[in-house]
N, C-alpha and C positions, 0 to 999 in steps of 0.2 A: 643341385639346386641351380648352380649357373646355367645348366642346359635349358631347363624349366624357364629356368627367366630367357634367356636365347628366343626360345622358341614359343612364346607365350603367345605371339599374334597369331602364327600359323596354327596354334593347336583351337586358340579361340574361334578363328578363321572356319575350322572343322567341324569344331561342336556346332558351332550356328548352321552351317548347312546342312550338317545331318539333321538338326534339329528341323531345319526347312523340310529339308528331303521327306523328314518324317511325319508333318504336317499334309503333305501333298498326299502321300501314301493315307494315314488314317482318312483323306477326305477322299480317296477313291476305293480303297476296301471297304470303308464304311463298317470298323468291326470294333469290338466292345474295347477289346485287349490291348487296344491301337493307344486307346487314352493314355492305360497304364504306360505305355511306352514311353509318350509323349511327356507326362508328368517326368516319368523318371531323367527322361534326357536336359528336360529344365531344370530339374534341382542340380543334374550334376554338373550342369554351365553354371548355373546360380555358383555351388560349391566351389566351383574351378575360379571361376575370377572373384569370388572373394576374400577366397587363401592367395590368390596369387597379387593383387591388390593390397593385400594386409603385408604381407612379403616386401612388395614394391614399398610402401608405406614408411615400412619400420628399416629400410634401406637405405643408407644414408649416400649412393651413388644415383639415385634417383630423386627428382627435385620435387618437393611438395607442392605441387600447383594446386592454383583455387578447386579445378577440377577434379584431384585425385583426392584432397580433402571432402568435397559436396558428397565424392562417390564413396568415402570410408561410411562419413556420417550416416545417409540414406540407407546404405547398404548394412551397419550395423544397425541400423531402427529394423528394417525389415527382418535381420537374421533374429535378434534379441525376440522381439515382437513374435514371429513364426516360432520360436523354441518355449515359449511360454504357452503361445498358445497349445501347442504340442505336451506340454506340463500339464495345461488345464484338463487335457481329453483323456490322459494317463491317469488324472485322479478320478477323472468325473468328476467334474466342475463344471456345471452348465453356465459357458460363456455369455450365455443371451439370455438365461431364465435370471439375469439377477435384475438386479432395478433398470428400468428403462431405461434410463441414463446410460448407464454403463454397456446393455447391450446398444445401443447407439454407437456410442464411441468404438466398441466393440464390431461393428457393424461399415463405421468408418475407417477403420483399420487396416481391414481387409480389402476394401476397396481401394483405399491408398497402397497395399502391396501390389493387387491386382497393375493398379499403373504405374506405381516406381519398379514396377519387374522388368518389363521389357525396357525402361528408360535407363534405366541403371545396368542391365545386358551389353546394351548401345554406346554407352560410355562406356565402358571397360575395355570396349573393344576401341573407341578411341584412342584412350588413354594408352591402351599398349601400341597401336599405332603410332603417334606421339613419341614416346616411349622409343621404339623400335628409326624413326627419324630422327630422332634425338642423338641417338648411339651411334647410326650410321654417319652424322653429321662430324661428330667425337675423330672416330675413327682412321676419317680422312684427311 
């Protein structure tokens, strides 16, 4: 686990530009399979910095800044939020056929992951930045 934390920037560092790389490529292939790809490599940055985040969190050599608290919260609405709704599609539970109301908010949810995703990607990677000047700081 000490190595994973060591190495968190450079590995976060990775995923994002493969995730870029992967980005450039689906827009010059131009092929269906491409998406799948692209989804997949989101959730598993999404996954990566927010075990590594909760890690950091519940660590008590690392300092609870306002920032790494905004990024728990946010970060837990979206994961909570995304597993329910993944609950809902395993029962058949039509999220939007219930009272308007509720597909609304239902409707604004999504939209709010849609933009806390990249923005909360963005910070993580800060934060282990941070993180990472923090320790080198420590050290010397």
């Amino acid at each position: 686990m000490k190595t994973l934390l060591t190495y968190d920037l450079r590995i976060q560092q990775t995923l994002i530009l493969l995730f870029i790389a992967s980005i450039l490529t689906a827009l010059l292939l131009k092929q269906e399979y491409m998406m799948v790809v692209l989804i997949v490599e989101f959730f598993l940055i999404a996954f990566f910095q927010y075990v590594l985040n909760t890690i950091k969190f519940c660590n008590v050599r690392y300092i609870k800044t306002a920032s790494r608290k905004i990024y728990i919260v946010a970060s837990t609405y979206v994961v909570i939020g995304f597993l329910i709704w993944i609950l809902m599609c395993m029962l058949s539970l039509p999220p939007l056929d219930l009272d308007e109301t509720i597909g609304n908010i239902f409707g604004y949810t999504v939209i709010s992951w849609t933009v806390l995703s990249p923005v909360l990607i963005l910070q993580s990677l800060s934060i282990s930045f941070s993180d990472n000047e923090d320790t080198k700081k420590y050290n010397t």
